[in-house]
Every structure is written in structure tokens, then in C-alpha cells.
C-alpha atoms as one frame of an Amber mdcrd trajectory, in Angstrom:
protein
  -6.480  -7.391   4.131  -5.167 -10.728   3.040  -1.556 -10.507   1.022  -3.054
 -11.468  -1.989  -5.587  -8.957  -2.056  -2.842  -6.578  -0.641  -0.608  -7.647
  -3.785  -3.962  -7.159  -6.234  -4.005  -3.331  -4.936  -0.402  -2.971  -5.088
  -0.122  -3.699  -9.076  -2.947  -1.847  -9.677  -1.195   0.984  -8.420   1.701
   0.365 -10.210  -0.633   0.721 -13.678  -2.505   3.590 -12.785   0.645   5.483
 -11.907   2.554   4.002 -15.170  -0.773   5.315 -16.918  -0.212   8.708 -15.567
   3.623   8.810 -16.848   5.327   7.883 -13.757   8.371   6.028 -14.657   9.030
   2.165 -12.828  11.647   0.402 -12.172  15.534   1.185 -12.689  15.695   4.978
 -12.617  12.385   5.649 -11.524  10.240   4.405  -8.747   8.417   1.159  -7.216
   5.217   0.512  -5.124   5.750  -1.642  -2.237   3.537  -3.455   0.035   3.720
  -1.324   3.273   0.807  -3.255   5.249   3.350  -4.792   7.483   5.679  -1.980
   7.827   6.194   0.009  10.965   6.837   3.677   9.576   5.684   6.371  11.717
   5.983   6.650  15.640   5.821  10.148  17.639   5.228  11.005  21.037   2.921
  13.663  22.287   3.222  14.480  26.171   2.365  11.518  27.526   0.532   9.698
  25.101   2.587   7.691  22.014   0.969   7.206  18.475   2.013   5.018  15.577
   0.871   3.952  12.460   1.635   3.062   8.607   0.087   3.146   4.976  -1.198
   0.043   3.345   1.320   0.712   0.131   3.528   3.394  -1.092   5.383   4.410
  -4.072   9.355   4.985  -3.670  12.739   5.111  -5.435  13.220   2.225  -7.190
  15.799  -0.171  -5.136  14.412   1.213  -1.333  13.714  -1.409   0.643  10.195
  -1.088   3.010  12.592  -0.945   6.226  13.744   2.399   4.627  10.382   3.661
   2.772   8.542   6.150   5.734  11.721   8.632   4.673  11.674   8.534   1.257
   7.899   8.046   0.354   6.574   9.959  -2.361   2.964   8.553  -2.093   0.971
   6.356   0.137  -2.264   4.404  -0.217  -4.405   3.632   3.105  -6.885   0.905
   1.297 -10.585   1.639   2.458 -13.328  -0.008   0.821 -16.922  -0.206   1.330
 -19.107  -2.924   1.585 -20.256  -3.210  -2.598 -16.425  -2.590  -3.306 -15.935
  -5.853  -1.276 -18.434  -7.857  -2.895 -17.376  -6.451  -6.289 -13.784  -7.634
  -5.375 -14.936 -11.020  -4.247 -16.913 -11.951  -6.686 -14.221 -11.496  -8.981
 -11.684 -12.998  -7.257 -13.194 -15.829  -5.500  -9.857 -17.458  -4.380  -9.022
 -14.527  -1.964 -10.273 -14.800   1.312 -11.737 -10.846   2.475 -12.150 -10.533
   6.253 -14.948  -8.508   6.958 -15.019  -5.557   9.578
């Protein structure tokens, strides 16, 4: 996912949860872009996994660096191919790279 597209899922979200009651900003939480993030690492034997979430909401004022400890939710972004087109077509500016 591009960052633009990654910042279009982020805000939306943001509204859904601020639709369901959930309180943003100073005193309450934020949803960060997690895409890039490093969170979760663990070693089993001899084999070593890792891996993230696309977004996440937090307490407002955590940085991503510090999010995998604190998160409250996270989103792992899967879409399917009519979700894509949907998407594109209405945001033609974004460039989708297709699996």
C-alpha cells in the first residue's frame, strides 16, 4: 500500500471510531500509520518470526516507536480485488500496486 492510500485508511479509522464514541486527541487516543513500524519479534526454537499491523489506535501523544506496547487496536488492511477497483476509481491520483 502506497502512503497515501495508507493515510486514506488511517482517517477513516479515526471517523468510524469517533462515530462509535471513542474520544481523539488530548485525553483520549490517536490512530497512527503502523505500515512501517517494526512491532513484534519472538523466537521459537530455532526459527524467528516478526511482523506488524498496517495501523493502530493508541494513547494520544505515543509515538509509533512505542505503539506494539500500548496498542489498543490494530488494523491489518486486506482488500479484494472489487474493493481495489472501487478505491481506484475514486481516487484516481493514488497509485494501488496489485498482488
Amino acid at each position: 500500500m502506497r502512503t497515501r492510500e495508507r493515510l486514506v485508511f488511517v482517517e477513516y479509522h479515526q471517523k468510524q471510531l469517533q462515530a462509535c464514541g471513542v474520544h481523539m486527541g488530548r485525553n483520549g487516543y490517536s490512530v497512527l500509520d503502523l505500515h512501517d513500524t517494526p512491532m513484534y519479534k519472538m523466537q521459537l526454537g530455532n526459527k524467528r518470526y516478526s511482523g506488524g499491523v498496517d495501523g493502530g489506535l493508541v494513547p494520544h501523544a505515543i509515538m509509533a516507536a512505542s505503539a506494539a506496547k500500548v496498542l489498543r487496536i490494530g488494523f491489518v488492511h486486506k482488500q479484494s480485488t472489487a474493493d481495489k477497483a472501487t478505491f481506484q476509481s475514486n481516487n484516481p491520483d493514488v497509485l494501488q500496486v496489485r498482488n
